[in-house]
C-alpha positions in Angstrom: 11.7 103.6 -55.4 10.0 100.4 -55.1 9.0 98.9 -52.0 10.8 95.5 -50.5 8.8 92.3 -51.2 7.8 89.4 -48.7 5.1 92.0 -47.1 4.2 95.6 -46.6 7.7 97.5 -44.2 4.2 98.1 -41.8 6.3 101.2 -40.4 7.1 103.3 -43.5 4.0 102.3 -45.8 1.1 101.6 -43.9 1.2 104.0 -41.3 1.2 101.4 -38.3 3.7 100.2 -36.1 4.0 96.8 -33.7 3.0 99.0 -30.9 0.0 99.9 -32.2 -1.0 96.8 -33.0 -1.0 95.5 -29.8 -2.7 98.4 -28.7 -5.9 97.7 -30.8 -8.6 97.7 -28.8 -12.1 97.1 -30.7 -15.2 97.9 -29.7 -17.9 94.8 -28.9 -21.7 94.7 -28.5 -21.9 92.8 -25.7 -24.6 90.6 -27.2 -23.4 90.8 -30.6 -25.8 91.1 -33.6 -24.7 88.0 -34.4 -26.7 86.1 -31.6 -30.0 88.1 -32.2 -30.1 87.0 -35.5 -29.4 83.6 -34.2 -32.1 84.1 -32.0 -34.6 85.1 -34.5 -33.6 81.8 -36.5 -34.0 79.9 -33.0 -37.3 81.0 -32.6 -38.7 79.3 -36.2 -36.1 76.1 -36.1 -35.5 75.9 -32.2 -32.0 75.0 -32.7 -29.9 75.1 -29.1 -26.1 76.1 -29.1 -25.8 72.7 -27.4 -27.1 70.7 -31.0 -30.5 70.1 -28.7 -33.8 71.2 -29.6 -36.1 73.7 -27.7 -39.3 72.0 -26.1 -41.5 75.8 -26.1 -43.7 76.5 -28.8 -42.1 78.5 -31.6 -42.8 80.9 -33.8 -44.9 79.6 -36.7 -43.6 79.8 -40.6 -45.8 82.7 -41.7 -45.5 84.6 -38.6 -41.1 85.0 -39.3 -41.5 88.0 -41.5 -43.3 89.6 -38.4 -39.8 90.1 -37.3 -38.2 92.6 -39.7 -42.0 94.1 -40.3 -43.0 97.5 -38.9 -45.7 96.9 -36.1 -48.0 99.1 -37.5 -47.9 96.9 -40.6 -49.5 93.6 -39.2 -50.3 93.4 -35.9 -53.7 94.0 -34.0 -54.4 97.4 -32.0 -53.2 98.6 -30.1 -49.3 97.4 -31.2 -50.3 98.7 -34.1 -49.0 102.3 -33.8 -45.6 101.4 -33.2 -43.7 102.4 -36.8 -40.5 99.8 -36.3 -40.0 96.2 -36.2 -39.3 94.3 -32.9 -35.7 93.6 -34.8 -35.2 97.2 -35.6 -35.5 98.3 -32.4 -33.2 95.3 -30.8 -30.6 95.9 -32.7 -30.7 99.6 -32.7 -29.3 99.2 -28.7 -28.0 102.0 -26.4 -24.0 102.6 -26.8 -24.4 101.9 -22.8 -24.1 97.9 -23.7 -21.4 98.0 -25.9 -17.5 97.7 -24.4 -13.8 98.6 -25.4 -11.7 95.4 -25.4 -8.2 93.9 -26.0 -8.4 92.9 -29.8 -7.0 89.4 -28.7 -9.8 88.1 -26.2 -12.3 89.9 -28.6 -11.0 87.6 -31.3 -11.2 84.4 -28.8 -14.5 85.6 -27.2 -16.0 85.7 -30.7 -15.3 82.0 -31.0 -16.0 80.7 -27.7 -19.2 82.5 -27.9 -20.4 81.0 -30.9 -20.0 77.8 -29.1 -16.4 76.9 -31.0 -13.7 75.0 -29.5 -10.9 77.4 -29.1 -8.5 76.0 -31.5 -8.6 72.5 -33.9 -7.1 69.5 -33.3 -5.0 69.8 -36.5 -3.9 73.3 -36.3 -2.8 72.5 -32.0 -0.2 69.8 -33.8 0.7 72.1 -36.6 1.7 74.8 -34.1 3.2 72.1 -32.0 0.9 73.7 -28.8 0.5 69.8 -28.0 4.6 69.1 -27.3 6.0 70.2 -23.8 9.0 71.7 -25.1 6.8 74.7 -26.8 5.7 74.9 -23.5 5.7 79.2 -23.6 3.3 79.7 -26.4 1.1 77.0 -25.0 1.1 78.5 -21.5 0.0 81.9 -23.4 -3.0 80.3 -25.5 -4.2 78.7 -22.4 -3.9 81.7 -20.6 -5.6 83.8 -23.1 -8.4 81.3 -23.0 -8.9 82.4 -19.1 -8.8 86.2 -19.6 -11.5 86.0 -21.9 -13.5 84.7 -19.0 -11.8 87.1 -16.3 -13.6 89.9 -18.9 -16.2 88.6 -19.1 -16.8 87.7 -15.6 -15.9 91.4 -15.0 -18.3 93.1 -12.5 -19.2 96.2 -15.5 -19.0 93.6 -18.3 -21.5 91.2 -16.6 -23.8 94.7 -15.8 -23.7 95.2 -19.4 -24.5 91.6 -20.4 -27.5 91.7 -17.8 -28.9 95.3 -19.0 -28.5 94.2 -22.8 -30.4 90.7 -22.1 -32.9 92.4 -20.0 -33.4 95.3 -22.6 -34.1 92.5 -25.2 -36.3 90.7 -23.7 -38.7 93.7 -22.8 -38.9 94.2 -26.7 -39.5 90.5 -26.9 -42.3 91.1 -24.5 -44.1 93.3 -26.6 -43.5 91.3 -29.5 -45.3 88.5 -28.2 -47.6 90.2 -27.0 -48.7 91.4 -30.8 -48.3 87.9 -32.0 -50.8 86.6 -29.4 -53.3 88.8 -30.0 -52.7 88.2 -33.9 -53.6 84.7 -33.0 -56.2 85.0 -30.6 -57.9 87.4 -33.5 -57.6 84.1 -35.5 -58.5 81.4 -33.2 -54.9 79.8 -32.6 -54.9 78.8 -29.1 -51.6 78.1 -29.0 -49.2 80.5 -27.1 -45.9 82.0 -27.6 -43.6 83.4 -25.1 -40.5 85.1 -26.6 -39.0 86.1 -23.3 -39.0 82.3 -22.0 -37.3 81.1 -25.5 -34.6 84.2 -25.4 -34.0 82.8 -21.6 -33.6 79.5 -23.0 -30.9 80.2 -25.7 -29.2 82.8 -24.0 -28.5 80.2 -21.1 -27.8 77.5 -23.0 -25.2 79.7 -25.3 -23.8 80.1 -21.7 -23.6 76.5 -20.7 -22.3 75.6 -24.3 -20.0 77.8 -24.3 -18.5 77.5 -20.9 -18.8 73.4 -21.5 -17.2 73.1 -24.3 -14.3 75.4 -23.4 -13.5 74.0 -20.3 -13.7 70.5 -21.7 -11.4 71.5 -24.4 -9.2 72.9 -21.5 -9.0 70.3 -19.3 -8.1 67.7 -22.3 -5.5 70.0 -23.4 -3.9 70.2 -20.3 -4.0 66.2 -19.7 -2.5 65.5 -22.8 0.4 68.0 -22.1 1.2 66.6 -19.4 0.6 63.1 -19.8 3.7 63.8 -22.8 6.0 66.1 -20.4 5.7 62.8 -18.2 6.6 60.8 -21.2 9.4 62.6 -22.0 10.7 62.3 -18.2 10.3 58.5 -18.5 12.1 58.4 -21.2 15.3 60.3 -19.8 14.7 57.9 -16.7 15.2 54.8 -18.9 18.2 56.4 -20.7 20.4 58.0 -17.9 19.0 56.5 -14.9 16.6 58.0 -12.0 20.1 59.6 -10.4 21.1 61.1 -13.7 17.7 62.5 -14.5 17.0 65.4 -11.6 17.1 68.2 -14.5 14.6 66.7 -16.3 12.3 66.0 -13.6 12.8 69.4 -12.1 11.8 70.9 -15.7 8.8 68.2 -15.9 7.3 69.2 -12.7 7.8 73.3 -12.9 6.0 72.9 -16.0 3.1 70.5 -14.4 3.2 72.7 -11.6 2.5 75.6 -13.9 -0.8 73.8 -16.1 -2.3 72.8 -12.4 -2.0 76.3 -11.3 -3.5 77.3 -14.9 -6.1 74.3 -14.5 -7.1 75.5 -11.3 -7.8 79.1 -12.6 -10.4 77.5 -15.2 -12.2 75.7 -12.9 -13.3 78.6 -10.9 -12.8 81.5 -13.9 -14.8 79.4 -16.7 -18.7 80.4 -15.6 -21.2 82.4 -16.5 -23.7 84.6 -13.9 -27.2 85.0 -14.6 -28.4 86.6 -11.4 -30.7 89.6 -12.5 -31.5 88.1 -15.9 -34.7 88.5 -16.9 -36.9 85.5 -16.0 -34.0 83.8 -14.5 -34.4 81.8 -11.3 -31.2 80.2 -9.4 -34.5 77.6 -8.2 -35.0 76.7 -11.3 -31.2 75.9 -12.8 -29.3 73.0 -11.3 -25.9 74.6 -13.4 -23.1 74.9 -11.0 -21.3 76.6 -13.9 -24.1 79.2 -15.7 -26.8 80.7 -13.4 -26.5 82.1 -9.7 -23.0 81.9 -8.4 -20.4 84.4 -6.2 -17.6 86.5 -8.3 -14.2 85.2 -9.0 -12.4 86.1 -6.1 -15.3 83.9 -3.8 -15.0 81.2 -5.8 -11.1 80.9 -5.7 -12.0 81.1 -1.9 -14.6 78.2 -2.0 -11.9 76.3 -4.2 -9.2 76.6 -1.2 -11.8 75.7 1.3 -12.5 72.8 -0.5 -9.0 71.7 -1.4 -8.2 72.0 2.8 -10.8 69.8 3.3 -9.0 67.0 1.5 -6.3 64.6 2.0 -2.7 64.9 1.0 -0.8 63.2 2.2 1.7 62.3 -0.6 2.2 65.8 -1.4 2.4 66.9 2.6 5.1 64.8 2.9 7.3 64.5 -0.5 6.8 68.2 -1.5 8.9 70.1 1.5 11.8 67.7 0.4 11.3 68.3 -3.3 15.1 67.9 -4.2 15.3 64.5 -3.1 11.9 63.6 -5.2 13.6 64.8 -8.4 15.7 61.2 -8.3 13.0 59.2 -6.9 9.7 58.7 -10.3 8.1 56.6 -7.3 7.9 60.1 -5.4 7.1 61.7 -8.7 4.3 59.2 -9.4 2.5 59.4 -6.4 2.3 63.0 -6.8 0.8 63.0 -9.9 -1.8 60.4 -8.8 -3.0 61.9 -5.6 -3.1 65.3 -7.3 -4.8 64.4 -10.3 -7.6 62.4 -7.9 -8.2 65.5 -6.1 -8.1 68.3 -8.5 -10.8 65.7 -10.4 -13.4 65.4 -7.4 -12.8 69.3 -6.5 -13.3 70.4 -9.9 -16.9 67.7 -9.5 -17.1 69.2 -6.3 -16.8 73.1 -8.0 -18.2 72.8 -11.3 -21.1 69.5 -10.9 -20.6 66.9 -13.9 -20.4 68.6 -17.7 -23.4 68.8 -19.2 -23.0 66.5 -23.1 -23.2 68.4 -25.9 -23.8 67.8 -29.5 -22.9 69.3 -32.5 -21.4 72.9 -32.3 -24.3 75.3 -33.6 -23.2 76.7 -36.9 -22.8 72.6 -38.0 -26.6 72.4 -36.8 -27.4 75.5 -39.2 -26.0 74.3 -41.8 -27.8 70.6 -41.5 -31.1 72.4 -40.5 -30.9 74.1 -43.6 -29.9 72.0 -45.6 -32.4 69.2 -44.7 -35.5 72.3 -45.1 -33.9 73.0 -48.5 -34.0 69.6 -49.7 -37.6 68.7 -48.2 -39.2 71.9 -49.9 -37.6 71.0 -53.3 -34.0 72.6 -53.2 -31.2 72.0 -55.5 -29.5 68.1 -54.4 -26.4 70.5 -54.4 -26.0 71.6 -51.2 -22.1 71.9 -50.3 -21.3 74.3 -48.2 -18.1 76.6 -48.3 -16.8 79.6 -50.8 -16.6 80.6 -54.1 -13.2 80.6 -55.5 -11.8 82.3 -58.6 -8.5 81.0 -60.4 -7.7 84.5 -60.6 -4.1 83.6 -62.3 -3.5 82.8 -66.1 0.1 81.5 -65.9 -0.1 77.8 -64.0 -0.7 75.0 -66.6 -3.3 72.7 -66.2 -0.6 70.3 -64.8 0.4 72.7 -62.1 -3.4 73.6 -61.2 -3.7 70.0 -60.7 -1.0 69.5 -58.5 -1.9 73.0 -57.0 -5.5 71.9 -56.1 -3.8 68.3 -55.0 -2.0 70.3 -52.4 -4.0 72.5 -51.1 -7.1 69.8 -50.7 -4.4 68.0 -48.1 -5.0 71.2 -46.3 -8.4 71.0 -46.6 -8.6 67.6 -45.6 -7.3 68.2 -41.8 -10.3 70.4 -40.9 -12.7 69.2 -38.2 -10.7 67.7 -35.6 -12.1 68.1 -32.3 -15.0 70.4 -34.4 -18.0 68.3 -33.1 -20.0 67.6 -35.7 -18.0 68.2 -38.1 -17.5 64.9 -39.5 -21.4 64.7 -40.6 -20.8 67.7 -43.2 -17.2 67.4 -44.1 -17.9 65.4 -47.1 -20.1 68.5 -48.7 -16.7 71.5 -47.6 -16.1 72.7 -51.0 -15.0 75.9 -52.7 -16.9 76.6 -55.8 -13.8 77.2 -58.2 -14.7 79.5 -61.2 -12.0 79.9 -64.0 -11.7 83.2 -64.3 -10.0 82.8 -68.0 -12.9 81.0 -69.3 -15.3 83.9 -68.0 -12.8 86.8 -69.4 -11.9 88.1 -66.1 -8.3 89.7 -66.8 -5.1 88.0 -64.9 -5.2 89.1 -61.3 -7.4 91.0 -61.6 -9.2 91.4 -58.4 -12.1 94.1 -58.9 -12.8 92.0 -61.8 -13.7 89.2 -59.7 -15.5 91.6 -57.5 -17.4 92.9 -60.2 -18.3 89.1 -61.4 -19.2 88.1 -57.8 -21.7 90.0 -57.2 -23.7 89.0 -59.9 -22.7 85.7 -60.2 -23.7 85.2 -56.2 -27.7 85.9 -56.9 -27.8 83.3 -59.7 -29.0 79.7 -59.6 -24.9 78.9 -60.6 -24.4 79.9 -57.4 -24.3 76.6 -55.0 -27.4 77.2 -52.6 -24.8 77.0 -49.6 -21.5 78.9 -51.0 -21.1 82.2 -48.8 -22.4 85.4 -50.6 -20.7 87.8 -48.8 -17.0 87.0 -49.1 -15.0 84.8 -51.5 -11.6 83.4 -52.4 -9.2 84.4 -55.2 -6.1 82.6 -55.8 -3.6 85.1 -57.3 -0.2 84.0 -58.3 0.9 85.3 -54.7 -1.2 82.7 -53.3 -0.4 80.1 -56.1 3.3 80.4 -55.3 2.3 80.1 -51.2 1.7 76.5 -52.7 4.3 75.6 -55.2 7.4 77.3 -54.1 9.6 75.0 -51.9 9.0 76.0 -48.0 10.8 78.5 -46.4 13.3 77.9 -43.5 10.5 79.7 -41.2 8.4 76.6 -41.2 11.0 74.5 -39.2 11.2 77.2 -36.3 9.3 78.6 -33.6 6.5 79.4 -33.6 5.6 76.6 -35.8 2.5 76.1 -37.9 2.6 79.9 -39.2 3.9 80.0 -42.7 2.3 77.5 -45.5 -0.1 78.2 -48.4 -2.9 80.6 -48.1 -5.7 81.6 -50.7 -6.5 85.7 -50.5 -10.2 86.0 -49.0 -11.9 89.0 -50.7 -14.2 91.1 -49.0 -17.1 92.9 -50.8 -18.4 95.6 -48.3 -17.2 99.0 -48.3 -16.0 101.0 -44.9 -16.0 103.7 -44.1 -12.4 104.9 -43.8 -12.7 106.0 -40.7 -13.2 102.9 -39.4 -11.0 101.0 -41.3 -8.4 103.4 -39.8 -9.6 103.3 -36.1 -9.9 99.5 -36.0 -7.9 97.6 -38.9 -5.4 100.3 -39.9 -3.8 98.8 -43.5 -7.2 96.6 -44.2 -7.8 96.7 -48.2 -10.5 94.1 -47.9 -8.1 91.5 -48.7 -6.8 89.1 -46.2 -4.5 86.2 -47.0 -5.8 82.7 -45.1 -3.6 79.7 -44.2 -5.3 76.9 -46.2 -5.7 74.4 -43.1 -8.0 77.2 -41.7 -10.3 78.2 -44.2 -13.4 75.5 -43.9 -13.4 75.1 -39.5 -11.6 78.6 -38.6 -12.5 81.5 -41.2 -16.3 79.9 -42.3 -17.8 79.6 -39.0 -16.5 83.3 -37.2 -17.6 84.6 -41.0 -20.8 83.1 -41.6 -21.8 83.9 -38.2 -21.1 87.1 -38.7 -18.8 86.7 -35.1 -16.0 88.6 -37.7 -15.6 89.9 -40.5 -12.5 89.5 -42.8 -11.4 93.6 -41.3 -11.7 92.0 -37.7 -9.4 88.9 -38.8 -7.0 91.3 -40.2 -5.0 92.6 -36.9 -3.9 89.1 -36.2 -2.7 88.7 -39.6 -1.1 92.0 -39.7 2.3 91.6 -37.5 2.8 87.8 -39.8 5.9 88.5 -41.7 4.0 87.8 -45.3 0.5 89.4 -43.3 -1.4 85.9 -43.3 -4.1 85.2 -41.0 -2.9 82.4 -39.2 -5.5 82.4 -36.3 -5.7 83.9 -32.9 -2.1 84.8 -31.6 0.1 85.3 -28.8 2.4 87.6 -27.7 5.4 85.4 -28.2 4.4 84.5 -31.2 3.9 88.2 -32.0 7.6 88.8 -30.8 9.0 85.9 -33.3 7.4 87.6 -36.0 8.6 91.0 -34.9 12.2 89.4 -35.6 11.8 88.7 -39.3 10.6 92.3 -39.8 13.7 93.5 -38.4 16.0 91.1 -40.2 13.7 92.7 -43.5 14.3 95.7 -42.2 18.0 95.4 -41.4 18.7 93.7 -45.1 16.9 96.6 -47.3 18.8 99.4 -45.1 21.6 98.1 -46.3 20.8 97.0 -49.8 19.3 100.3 -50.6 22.2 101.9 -49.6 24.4 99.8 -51.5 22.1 100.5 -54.8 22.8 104.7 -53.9 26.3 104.2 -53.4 26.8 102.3 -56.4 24.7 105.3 -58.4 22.1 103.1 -59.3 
């Protein structure tokens, strides 16, 4: 019997239910791998998350190798003896710094941690997170945003951020140690001290990431409700102040709500460095990464503070709240006296936000591609994916309105990505006809085959990926030319559109595939809008891996990664599953009764 279309039945043929989904819990080096090899590149191009440059002396160009080079193979005595490399033994760490965590903030630490706003500008309208009345899956982003800060402001989480940084930077020690004898040996007078640049970019990943993130926050929350108050004004003008208590009672519960929410990020969105390695409160004027108390003392300071103030608008007009749902004067000053305090508290709390520049894989990728060109690379230096036109039915009039369609999507990448605008014009996928190179139709190992030949070659662009690349199939084709589906007009919006099939050329282990991405064939359908300033940055990072991406994609009712998720969201989709469900019960029983 065949299975039904429109997406695996996730309970009879892959082996994993709902529940378990939402029970994933992934295992995360606390400093990922991810940052030490951002590190080691740090160290050569002194590239801050913040888009800055380092002011320390760095590592010179023929001392890089020295990094994935056994000690005993270039450095003086007595460093010598030592059989492994400095990055060998850093990234070989103890189990004791690595953690179990909720697959959801794993997915939005990843991000934030790479210095990544936590969601587009683009893909907030296209889930509708930005209009009041989708207020519930916006309250739940928002929210998730703060947990990921709760863990990792978690007393054991930030001991096992401290003993990993500090375990580093004693190997970082030695390593500089070699190095400066290698150049004293030589006559280079010139210093280098690892464990000062490790402290450097390990606090300003902090300060990046906790900047960026609460800016993001605090804009998202403004803009919310400067449109819920919109929407009241509105109903004011229609019906009248009298007529219009509902709608102010719904406006405020929901302001009510993001100020309580706002509140929580100003004192949750930190990072401690007490007991790092090097680090001296003294020397950090950072109200929001260094020396600072827990959570619960800062929600303490933050009442202190707010007691100190004056309110009298709200001390008045709030104990008679019925009577300020006809009165927008009432509602007004509200609004404005809270709003002026929460600003100088949150001054008061966090100091002023320190200005960032570009986020940091946009300053890889124009570091490298400005070495390339000045050491005579190819003038061909987009950036992105290749892509194989895997399917041999579309005419050449469909694949151009195909690639006319899915370049729209393409197009809306970047908002609120800063940066992003100075490499936009170079995004590209690399298309390959996979016809005109004999690859069969569909055919997916094919391409796998072709790919990792043709990744090594000079046909390769110098930026394309080489780990990972796009096919589109005639699943993901017809994502693009079939009409759209009632699904896109309903909650939760934004989560059904076309999608290319991102292919992923590392084998698992089964066992792990099993543990952590149950149903993963190293395939994983991407919306299109998220592909160049979602997917390309957590990938090329190495943040995650297509198999990470895949439990968020897995509960989607056609299994398209769609970006991080919420429960309610998860809860919608749930619902076409058992509709599908439901409808091939009873059309399979239908086909038995009927003999067929």
């Amino acid at each position: 019997m065949s299975s039904p279309p429109g997406g695996q039945n996730v309970d009879s043929l892959t082996g994993f239910n709902r529940q378990s989904v939402r029970e994933l819990v992934v295992v995360d080096r606390l400093i990922p791998a991810s940052t030490l090899y951002f590190f080691f590149d740090f160290t050569f191009e002194g590239n801050l998350y913040s888009g800055g440059k380092s002011r320390l002396p760095l590592i010179q160009e023929d001392e890089v190798p020295f990094f994935s080079r056994p000690y005993a193979n270039w450095a003086p005595s007595p460093y010598n003896r030592t059989a492994s490399s400095v990055q060998e033994r850093i990234l070989i760490r103890p189990p004791e710094f690595d953690a179990t965590v909720e697959r959801r903030i794993s997915c939005m630490r990843a991000r934030l941690w790479e210095g990544m706003v936590p969601m587009s500008g683009a893909r907030w309208r296209e889930k509708k997170l930005d209009d009041p009345k989708n207020w519930q899956f916006t309250f739940e982003f928002l929210l998730d945003t703060i947990y990921t800060f709760m863990w990792l402001g978690d007393p054991d989480i930030q001991a096992g951020i401290q003993g990993s940084f500090n375990f580093v930077a004693k190997e970082l020690e030695t390593f500089q140690d070699a190095v400066n004898a290698r150049r004293a040996q030589n006559g280079l007078a010139t210093r280098i001290n690892m464990t000062a640049l490790w402290l450097e970019f390990i606090q300003d990943l902090f300060e990046t990431m906790v900047t960026r993130t609460h800016s993001w926050f605090v804009d998202r929350v403004d803009e919310i409700i400067t449109k819920g108050k919109a929407e009241y004004d509105a109903a004011v003008d229609a019906n009248g102040a009298a007529n219009s208590a509902d709608a102010a009672k719904k406006f405020l519960e929901s302001w009510s709500d993001l100020n309580r929410l706002l509140k929580m990020a100003d004192y949750t969105i930190m990072m401690p460095m007490d007991g790092f390695t090097g680090f001296s409160a003294s020397n950090s004027n950072s109200k929001v990464v260094g020396s600072m108390f827990p959570p619960p003392f800062r929600l303490d300071q933050q009442d202190e503070l707010s007691a100190q103030m004056a309110w009298p608008v709200c001390t008045r007009l709030l104990p008679t709240i019925q009577s300020v749902y006809t009165n927008p004067g009432s509602i007004n000053a509200i609004l404005k006296e809270t709003k002026e305090n929460n600003d100088r508290l949150r001054i008061q709390m966090r100091g002023e936000p320190k200005k960032l520049g570009r986020e940091h894989w946009i300053s890889i990728i124009k570091s490298r591609t400005d070495w390339s060109l000045s050491h005579g690379g190819p003038q061909d230096q987009r950036w992105g994916f290749v892509a194989y036109m895997l399917t041999r039915k579309p005419t050449k009039e469909q694949w151009e309105t195909f690639f006319a369609r899915v370049n729209v999507d393409f197009q809306r990448s970047g908002e609120w990505v800063e940066g992003f605008d100075e490499v936009k014009q170079n995004a590209a996928l690399q298309w390959i006809d996979a016809k005109a190179i004999g690859i069969p139709d569909n055919d997916i190992e094919a391409a796998k085959r072709h790919f990792q030949t043709f990744r090594n070659t000079s046909a390769s662009r110098k930026r394309a990926w080489k780990m990972d690349f796009f096919v589109v199939d005639a699943e993901s084709f017809a994502s693009y030319m079939d009409s759209p589906t009632t699904f896109q007009n309903r909650k939760p919006y934004g989560d059904h559109g076309g999608f290319l099939k991102l292919i992923d050329t590392t084998a698992y282990d089964p066992r792990l595939i099993a543990e952590t991405a149950p149903g993963f064939r190293n395939e994983l359908k991407v919306l299109g809008s998220l592909v160049f300033d979602d997917v390309y940055p957590l990938v090329v990072s190495l943040a995650q891996r297509p198999r990470d991406l895949w439990p968020y994609a897995m509960l989607h009712p056609n299994q398209v990664y769609v970006g991080p998720t919420v429960e309610s969201q998860e809860k919608e989709w749930e619902k076409v599953w058992k509709l599908r469900k439901v409808y091939w019960s009873a059309f399979w029983k239908w086909r038995s009764e009927r003999g067929a």
